[in-house]
C-alpha positions as CSV (number, residue, x, y, z in Angstrom):
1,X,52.4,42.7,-104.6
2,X,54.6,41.4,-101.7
3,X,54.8,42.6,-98.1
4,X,56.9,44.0,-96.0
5,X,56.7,42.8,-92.1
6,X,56.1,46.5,-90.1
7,X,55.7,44.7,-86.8
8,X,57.5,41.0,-85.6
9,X,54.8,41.0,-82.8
10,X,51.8,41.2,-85.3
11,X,51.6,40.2,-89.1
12,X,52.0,41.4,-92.5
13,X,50.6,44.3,-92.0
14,X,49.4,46.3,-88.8
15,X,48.3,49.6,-87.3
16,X,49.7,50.5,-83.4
17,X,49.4,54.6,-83.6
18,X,48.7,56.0,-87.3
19,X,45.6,57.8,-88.3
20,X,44.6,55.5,-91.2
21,X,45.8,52.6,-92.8
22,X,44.7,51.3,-95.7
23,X,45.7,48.4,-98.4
24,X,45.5,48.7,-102.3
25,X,46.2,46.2,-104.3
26,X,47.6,43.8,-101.6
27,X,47.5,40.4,-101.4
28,X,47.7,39.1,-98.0
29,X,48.3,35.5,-97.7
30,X,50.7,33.0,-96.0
31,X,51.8,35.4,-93.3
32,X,52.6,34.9,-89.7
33,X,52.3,35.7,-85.8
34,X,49.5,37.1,-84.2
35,X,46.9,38.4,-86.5
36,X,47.8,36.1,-90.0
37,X,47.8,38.9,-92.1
38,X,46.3,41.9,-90.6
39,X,46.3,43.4,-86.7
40,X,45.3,46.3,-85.7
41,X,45.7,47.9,-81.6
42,X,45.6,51.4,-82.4
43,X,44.4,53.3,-85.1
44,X,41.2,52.2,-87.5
45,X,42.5,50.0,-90.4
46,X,39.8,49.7,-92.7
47,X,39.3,46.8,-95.8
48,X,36.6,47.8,-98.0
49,X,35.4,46.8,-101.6
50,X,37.2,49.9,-102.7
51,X,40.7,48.6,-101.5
52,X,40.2,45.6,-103.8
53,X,42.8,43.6,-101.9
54,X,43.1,40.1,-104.0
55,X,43.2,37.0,-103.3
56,X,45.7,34.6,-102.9
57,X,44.1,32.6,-105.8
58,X,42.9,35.5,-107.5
59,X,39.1,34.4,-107.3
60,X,36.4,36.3,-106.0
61,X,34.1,36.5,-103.2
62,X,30.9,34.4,-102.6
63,X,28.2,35.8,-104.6
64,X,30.1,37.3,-107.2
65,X,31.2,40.3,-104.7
66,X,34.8,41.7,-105.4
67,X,35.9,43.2,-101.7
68,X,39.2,42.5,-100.8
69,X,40.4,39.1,-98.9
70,X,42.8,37.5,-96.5
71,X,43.1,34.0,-97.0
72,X,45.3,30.8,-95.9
73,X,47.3,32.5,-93.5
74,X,48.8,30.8,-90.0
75,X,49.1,32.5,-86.5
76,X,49.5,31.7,-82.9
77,X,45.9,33.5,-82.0
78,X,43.8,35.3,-84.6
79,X,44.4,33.7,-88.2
80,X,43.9,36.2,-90.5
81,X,43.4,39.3,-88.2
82,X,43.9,39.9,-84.7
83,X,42.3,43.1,-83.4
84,X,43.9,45.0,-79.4
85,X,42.4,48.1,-79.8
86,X,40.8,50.9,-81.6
87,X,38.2,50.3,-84.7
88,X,38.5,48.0,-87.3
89,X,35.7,47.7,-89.8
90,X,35.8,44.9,-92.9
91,X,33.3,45.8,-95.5
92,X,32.5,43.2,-98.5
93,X,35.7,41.4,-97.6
94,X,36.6,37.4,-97.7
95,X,38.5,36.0,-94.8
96,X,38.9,32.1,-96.2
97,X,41.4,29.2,-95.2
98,X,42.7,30.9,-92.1
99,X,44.0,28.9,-89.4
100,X,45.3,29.2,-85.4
101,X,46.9,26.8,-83.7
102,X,44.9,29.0,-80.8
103,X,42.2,30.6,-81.0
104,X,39.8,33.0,-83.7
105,X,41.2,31.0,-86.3
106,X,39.8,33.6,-88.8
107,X,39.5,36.9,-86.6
108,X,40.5,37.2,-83.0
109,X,39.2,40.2,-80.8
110,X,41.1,41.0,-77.7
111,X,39.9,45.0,-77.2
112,X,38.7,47.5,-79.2
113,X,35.7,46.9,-81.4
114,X,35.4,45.1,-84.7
115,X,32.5,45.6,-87.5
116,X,31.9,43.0,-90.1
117,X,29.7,43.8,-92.8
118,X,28.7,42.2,-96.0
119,X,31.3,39.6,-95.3
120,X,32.3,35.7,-95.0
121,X,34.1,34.0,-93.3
122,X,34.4,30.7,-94.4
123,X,36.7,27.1,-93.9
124,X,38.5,28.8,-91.1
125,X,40.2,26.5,-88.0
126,X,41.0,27.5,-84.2
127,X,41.2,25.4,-81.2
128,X,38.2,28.5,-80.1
129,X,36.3,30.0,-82.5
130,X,36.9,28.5,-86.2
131,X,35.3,31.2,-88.1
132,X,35.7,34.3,-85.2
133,X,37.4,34.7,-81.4
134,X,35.7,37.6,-79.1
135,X,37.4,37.9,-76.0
136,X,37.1,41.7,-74.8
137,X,35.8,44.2,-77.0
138,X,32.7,44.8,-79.0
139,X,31.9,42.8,-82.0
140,X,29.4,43.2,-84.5
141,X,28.5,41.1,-87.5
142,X,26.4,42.6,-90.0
143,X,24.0,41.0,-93.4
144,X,27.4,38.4,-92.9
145,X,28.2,34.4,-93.5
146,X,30.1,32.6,-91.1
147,X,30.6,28.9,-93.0
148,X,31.8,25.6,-92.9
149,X,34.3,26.6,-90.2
150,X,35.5,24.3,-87.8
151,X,36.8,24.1,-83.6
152,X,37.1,23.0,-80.5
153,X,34.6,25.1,-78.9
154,X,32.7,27.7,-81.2
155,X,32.8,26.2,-84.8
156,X,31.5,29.8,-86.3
157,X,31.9,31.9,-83.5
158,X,32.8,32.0,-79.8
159,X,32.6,34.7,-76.7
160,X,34.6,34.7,-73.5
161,X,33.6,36.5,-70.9
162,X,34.4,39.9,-71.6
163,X,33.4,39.5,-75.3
164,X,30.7,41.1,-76.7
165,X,28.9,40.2,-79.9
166,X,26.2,41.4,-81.9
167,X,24.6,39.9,-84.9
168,X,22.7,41.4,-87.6
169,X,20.7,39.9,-90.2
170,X,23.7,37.4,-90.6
171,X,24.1,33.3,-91.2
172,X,25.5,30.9,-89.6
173,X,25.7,27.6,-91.4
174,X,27.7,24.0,-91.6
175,X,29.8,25.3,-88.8
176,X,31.2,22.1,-86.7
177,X,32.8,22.0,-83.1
178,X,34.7,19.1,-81.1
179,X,33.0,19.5,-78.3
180,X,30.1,22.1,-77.9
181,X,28.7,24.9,-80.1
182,X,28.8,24.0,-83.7
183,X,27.6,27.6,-84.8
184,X,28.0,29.8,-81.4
185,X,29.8,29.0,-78.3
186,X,28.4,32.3,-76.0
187,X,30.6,32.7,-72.1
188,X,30.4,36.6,-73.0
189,X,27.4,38.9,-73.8
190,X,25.2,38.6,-77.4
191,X,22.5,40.1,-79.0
192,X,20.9,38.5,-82.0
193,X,19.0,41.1,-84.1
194,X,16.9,39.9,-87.2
């Protein structure tokens, strides 16, 4: 399936003001701006198992789990998804091989809130936040794997000051940083439930 820009500000495919959005049968990969592939500042864009989204390589997920995926897509800030505003939730999806020249090199959260659940994120890049970017907003990661992804400051995850993170029975492992926090680089607010 190819697709179509709807925005030149974010990528492939985004969500500004509609009630729902939702991708079937996409493949999302090799995209532009900010948010990769997906950005949402608006109305809840959801990625589920059900919207069995496929990858670039047509693989699976880790584990034998077939949820959709974003994977080896490019952007100034947030890789593969950038999220402004409103509610974004990914459930049993793959964001793999996503890279930022800035920072969340697979997810970057500017506003809004974010929920990751029965997801990986794995063999992302950022200058901030290889695997995920929270700036502002709520973030929570839930029974999740953030692996083998790689920054400056934050190899799995970073907060900045207005960030908030939350995470839930989730991994982080073989995560590497330049300079400081090879799994978590925390400036915001987190809470680490088990």
């Amino acid at each position: 399936t190819r697709n179509t820009l709807l925005s030149p500000y974010f990528g492939k495919a985004s969500s500004a003001s509609s009630p729902t959005s939702r991708l079937l049968r996409t493949r999302l990969a090799h995209t532009g701006a900010g948010g990769g592939a997906i950005a949402g500042s608006g109305a809840p864009p959801v990625l589920s198992a059900a919207s069995r989204a496929v990858y670039p390589r047509e693989s699976t997920s880790p584990r034998g789990a077939t949820g959709g995926a974003v994977g080896v897509n490019q952007a100034q800030s947030g890789g593969g998804l950038a999220v402004a505003g409103g509610a974004v939730t990914l459930d049993a999806v793959l964001l793999e091989r996503n890279s930022t020249s800035g920072e969340g090199g697979g997810v970057f959260v500017s506003g809004g809130g974010l929920t990751i659940r029965a997801s990986w994120l794995l063999h992302n890049t950022a200058v901030g936040g290889g695997g995920l970017f929270a700036v502002g907003g709520q973030t929570t990661i839930d029974r999740s794997l953030l692996s083998e992804n790689t920054a400056g400051d934050g190899g799995g995850a970073r907060t900045g000051l207005n960030g908030a993170l939350v995470l839930v029975n989730s991994t982080l492992s073989g995560n590497e940083a330049a300079v400081s926090g090879g799994g978590l680089f925390n400036a915001g607010t987190m809470t680490v439930v088990n």
